[in-house]
C-alpha positions in Angstrom: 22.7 4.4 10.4 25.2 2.0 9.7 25.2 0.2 13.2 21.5 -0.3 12.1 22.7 -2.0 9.3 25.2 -3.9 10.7 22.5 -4.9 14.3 19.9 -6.1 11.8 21.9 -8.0 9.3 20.0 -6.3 6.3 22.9 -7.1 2.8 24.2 -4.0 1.3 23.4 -3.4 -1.5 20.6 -2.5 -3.8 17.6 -4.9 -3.3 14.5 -5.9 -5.2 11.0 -6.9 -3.3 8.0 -7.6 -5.4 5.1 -10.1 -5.6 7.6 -13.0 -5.4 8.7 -11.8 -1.8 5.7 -9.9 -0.6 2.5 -8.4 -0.6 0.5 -5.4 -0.8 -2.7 -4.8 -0.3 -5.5 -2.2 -0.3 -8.1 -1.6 2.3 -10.9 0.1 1.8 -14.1 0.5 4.1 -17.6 1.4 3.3 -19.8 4.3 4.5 -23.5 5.9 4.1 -26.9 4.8 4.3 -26.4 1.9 2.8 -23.0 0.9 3.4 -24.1 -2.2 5.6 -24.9 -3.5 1.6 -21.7 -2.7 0.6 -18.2 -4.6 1.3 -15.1 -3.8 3.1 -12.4 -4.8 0.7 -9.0 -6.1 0.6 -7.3 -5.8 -2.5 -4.4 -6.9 -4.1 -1.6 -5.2 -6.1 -0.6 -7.7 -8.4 2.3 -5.5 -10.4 4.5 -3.9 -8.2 8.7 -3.2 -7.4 10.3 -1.9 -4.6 13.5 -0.7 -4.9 15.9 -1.0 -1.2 19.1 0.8 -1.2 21.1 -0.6 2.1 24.6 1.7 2.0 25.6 4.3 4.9 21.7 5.1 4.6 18.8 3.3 3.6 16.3 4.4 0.6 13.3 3.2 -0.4 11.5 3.5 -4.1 7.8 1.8 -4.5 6.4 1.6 -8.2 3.0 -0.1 -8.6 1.1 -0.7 -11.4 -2.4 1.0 -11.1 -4.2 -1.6 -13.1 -3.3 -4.7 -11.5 -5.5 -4.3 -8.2 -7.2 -7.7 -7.5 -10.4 -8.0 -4.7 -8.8 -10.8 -2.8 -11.4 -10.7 0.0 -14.4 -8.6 0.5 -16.5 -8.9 4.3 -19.6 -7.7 4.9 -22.7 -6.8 2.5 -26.0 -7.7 2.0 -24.7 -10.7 0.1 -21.6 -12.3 -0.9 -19.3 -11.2 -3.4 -19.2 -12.9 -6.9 -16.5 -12.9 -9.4 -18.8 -10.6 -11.9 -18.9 -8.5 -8.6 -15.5 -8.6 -8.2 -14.5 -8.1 -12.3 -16.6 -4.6 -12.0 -15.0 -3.1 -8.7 -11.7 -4.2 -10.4 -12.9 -2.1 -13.8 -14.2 0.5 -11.4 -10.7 1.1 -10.0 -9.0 0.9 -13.2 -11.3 3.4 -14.8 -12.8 6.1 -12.1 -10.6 6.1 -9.3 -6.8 5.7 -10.3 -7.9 6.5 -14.0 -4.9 3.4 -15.2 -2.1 5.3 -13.2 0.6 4.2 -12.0 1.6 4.3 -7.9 4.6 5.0 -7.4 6.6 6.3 -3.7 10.6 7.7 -3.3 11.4 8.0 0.3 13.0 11.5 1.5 14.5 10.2 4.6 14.6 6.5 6.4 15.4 6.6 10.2 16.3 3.7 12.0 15.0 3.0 15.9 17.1 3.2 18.8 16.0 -0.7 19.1 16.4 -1.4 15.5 13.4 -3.1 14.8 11.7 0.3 13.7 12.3 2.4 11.1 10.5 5.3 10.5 10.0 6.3 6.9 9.2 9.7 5.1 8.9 10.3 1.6 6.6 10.4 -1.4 3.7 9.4 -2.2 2.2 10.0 -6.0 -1.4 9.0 -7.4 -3.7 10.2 -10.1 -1.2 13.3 -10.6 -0.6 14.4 -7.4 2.0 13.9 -4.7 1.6 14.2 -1.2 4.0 13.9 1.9 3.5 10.7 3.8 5.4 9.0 6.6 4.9 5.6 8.6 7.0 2.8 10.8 8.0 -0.1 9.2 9.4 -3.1 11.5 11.6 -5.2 10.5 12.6 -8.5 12.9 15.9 -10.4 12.7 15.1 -13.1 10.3 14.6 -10.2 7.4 10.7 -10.4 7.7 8.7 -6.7 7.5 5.7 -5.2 7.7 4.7 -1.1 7.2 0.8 0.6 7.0 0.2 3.6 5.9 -2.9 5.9 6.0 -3.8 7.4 2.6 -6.9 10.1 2.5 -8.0 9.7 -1.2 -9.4 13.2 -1.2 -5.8 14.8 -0.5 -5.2 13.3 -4.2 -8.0 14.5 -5.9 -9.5 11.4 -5.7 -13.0 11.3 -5.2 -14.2 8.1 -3.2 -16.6 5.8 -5.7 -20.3 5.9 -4.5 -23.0 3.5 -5.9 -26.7 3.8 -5.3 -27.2 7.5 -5.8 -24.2 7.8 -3.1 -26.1 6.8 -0.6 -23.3 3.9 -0.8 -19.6 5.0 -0.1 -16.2 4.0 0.2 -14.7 5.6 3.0 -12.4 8.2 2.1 -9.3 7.0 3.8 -7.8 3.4 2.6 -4.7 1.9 4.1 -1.8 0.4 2.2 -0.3 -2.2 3.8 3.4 -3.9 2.8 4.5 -7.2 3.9 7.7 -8.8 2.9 10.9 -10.5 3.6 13.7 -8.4 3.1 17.5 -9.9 2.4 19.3 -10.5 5.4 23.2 -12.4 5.9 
């Protein structure tokens, strides 16, 4: 672990990544009958920390705030998306889905790539009450930049997809998380 450290440059130390550094986002897609009237959205989490720890090993802590998701972009749909559209999928969110709760992830184990531009990360993940067991890759290139998806099966949580028009409108039960950042490099 430490000649990871030392290959890819990454500071020691304990660093902070948030909106200021990076992004993450949501994506959601849409299924049933109707979905062609629906939107695939990207959204944006607004409040959110992440917590690096760079020593002998590397940890990972992600805290998002459940209220602060944002439709950046929405494709597809019968029509486009307005910002009254956009202020009740936001409400929708807030209220139904993640009922105002925070997101948080605490990674269990971070392992670094032969090549060192992958690391592969298990941990945490907590919504709406419950916690599951994820894991994805994260790469990270020279100049500090990164990048990590993850899967997340909203069912697994006890998080029942929204539907509109009598359901015959869905979002699809699996959404992907996606991290983008610059992390500290000397």
């Amino acid at each position: 672990m430490a000649a990871y450290v030392r290959r890819m440059a990454l500071q020691r130390g304990t660093h902070q990544v948030g909106p200021d550094t990076g992004t993450l986002r949501v994506k959601t897609t849409r299924e049933g009958v109707a979905g062609a009237a629906g939107h695939d959205l990207v959204l944006d989490v607004t409040r959110w920390k992440a917590t690096i720890d760079v020593a002998e090993t590397i940890s990972i802590e992600v805290h998002a705030e459940g209220n602060s998701l944002r439709v950046l972009s929405g494709s597809g749909g019968a029509k486009p998306l307005t910002d009254a559209d956009n202020a009740k999928i936001e409400k929708s969110i807030n209220d139904k889905v993640l009922r105002g709760q925070a997101i948080s992830f605490r990674s269990d184990a971070v392992q670094i790539a032969e090549d060192g531009g992958r690391v592969d990360v298990r941990g945490q993940l907590s919504l709406v009450g419950s916690t599951q067991a994820v894991s994805f890759p994260m790469s990270i290139r020279g100049d500090g930049s990164a990048s990590a998806s993850v899967s997340v099966t909203q069912s697994s949580f006890g998080i029942k997809p929204f539907t509109a028009m009598l359901g015959a409108l869905k979002v699809g039960d699996k959404v992907e998380i996606v991290f983008e950042g610059t992390l500290p490099v000397s």
